[in-house]
N, C-alpha and C positions, 0 to 999 in steps of 0.2 A: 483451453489452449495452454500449452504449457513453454513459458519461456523460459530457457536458460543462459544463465551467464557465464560463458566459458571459456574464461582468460585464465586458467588456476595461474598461473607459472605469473602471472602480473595482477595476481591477488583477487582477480575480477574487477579490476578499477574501472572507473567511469570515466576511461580517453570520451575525446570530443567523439571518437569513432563507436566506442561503446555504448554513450548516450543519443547518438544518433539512431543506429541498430535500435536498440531498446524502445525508441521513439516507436519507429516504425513497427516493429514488430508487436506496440502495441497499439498501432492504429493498424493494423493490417484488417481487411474484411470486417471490420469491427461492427458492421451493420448485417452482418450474417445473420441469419436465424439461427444457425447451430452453436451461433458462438453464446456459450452462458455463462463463462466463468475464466480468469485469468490467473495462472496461480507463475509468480517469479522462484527460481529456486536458482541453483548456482553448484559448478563443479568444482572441489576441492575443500580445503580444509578451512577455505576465507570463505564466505555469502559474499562479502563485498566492502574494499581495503577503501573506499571513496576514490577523490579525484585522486588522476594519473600528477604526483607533482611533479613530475618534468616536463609537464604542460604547462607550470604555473611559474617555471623557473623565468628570469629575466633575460632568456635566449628570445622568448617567443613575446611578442608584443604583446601593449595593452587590448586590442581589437580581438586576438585569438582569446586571451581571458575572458573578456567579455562573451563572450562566443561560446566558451565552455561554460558556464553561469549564467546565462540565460538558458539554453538550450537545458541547462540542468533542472531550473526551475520550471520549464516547458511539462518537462515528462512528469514530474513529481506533482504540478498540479493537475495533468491528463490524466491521470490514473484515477482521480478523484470527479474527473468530467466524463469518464467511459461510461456507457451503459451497462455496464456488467460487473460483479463484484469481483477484487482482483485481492490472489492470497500471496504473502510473501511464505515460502517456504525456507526458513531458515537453520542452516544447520554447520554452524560454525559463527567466525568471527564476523561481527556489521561493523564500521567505525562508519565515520565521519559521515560523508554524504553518501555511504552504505548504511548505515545507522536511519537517516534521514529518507532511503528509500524505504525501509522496513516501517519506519511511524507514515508514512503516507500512503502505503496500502491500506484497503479497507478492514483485512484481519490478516494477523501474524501467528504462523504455527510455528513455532521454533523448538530445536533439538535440547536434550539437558546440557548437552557440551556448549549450544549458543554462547556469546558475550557480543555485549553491546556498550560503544564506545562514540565519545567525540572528542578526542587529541589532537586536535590541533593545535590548543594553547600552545603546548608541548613544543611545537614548532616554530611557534611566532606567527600562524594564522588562526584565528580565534574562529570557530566553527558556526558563524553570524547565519549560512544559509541552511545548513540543517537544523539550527534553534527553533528556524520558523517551524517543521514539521513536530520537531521533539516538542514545543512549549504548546503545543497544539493537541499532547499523546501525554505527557507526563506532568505532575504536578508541578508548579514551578520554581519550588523549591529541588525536587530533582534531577530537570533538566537542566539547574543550574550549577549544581553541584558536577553533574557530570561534563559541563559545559568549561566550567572554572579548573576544575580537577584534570580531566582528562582519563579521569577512572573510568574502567569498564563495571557495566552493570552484568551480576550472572542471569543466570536465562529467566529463575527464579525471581531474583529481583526484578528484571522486566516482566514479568508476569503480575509480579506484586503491584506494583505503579501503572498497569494499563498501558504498555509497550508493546508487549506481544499479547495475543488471545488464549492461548492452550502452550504448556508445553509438556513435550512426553518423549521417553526414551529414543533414542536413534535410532532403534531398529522400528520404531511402531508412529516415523515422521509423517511419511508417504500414504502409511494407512490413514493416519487420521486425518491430513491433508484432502485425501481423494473422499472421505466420510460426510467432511462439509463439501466438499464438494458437490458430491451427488445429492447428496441433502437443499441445495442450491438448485439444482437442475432439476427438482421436483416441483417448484414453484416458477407462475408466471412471469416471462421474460419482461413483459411490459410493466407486470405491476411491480415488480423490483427495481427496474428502471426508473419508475417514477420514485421512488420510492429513496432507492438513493440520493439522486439528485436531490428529493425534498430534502434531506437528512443535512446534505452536507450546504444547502442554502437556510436552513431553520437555525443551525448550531451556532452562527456568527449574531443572529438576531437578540433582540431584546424579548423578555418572555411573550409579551403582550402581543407584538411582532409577528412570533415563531406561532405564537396557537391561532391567531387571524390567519395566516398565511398554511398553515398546514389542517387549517379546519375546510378552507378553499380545496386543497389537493386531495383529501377524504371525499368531500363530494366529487370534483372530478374524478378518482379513482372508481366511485360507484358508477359512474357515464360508461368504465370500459366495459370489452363483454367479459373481460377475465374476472375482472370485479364482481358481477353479477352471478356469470358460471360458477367463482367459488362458492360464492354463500347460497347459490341452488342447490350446488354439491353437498354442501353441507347439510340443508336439511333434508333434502332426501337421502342423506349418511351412505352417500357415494365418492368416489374420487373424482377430480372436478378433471374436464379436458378439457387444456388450454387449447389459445388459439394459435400460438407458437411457443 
């Protein structure tokens, strides 16, 4: 499925109305069987400017902020509770809690022209709820540099520190976007499911923790048929057929 953000002319900002949309659109059918993979991209020369600040201005009460900052943090942690692995395709500018949508996808393809930013200093609001994602993706001396500073990282530099996965020329985003993709979509829906979920519940644990609890999920994954079907497929040096 491919969602797009397509506010250009308002940067792609994240209004209360934009992360709501986004919500939905990524819980839509989400229990499909067809559904295997989520990839975010965005139309114009932004990926995405963060929050809309004339939401945040002191026209609109404290309830609406609230409002827009939970609901923000809603989406950015669902992305990470989907069943399916979801790609940010980036190809232009992320800032603040655009920035902060791109480190909480599961993998980030971004353009050479990319740049990734969290300026809010800059404004007098310090970017406390993208940290959580960035200090979570980048080491923390980086995210904090970029946190204090307000500097943009180039697409490279985010490649370098673990922000995006791949980057590659503008013209060659799409191809290698749709590459992991279909690469994704050759492997079992359920054992990747599980699979994530184990990833992103092992990563907070302590080590001893993280191998108790994913030595559990190992054998459960051999319970599934997909589990078993691969490694039949395998020695019989066949391609395994899933069961969705």
């Amino acid at each position: 499925r491919n969602i797009i953000l397509n506010n250009p002319r308002k940067r792609n900002a994240l209004s209360l109305a934009m992360l709501q949309s986004l919500r939905g659109d990524l819980l839509h059918d989400v229990k499909s069987k067809d559904l295997r993979v989520i990839i975010i991209s965005a139309e114009g020369p932004v990926f995405c400017s963060g929050h809309d600040l004339k939401e945040l201005s002191s026209e609109d009460d404290v309830k609406h902020h609230s409002q827009v900052f939970e609901i923000c943090a809603e989406v950015m942690t669902l992305i990470q509770k989907l069943p399916v692995p979801v790609i940010a395709k980036v190809n232009g500018l992320a800032t603040a809690a655009g920035c902060q949508l791109v480190a909480s996808c599961d993998i980030a393809v971004a353009s050479e022209k990319s740049q990734f930013a969290t300026p809010g200093v800059n404004i007098g609001l310090f970017c406390s709820t993208p940290a959580v994602a960035l200090g979570r993706s980048l080491p923390r001396k980086v995210a904090l540099e970029m946190l204090f500073t307000g500097e943009p990282l180039s697409a490279q530099e985010a490649l370098l520190h673990g922000l995006v996965s791949k980057v590659v020329p503008e013209d060659k985003l799409e191809e290698e976007t749709m590459k992991i993709s279909q690469k994704i979509c050759e492997s079992s829906k359920s054992v990747l499911a599980l699979g994530k979920a184990t990833f992103y519940r092992q990563i907070t644990q302590d080590l001893d923790t993280a191998y108790k609890m994913t030595t559990q999920v190992m054998i459960d994954n051999l319970t599934l048929r997909d589990g078993q079907e691969g490694i039949e497929a395998f020695i019989q040096k066949r391609k395994p057929i899933w069961s969705h």
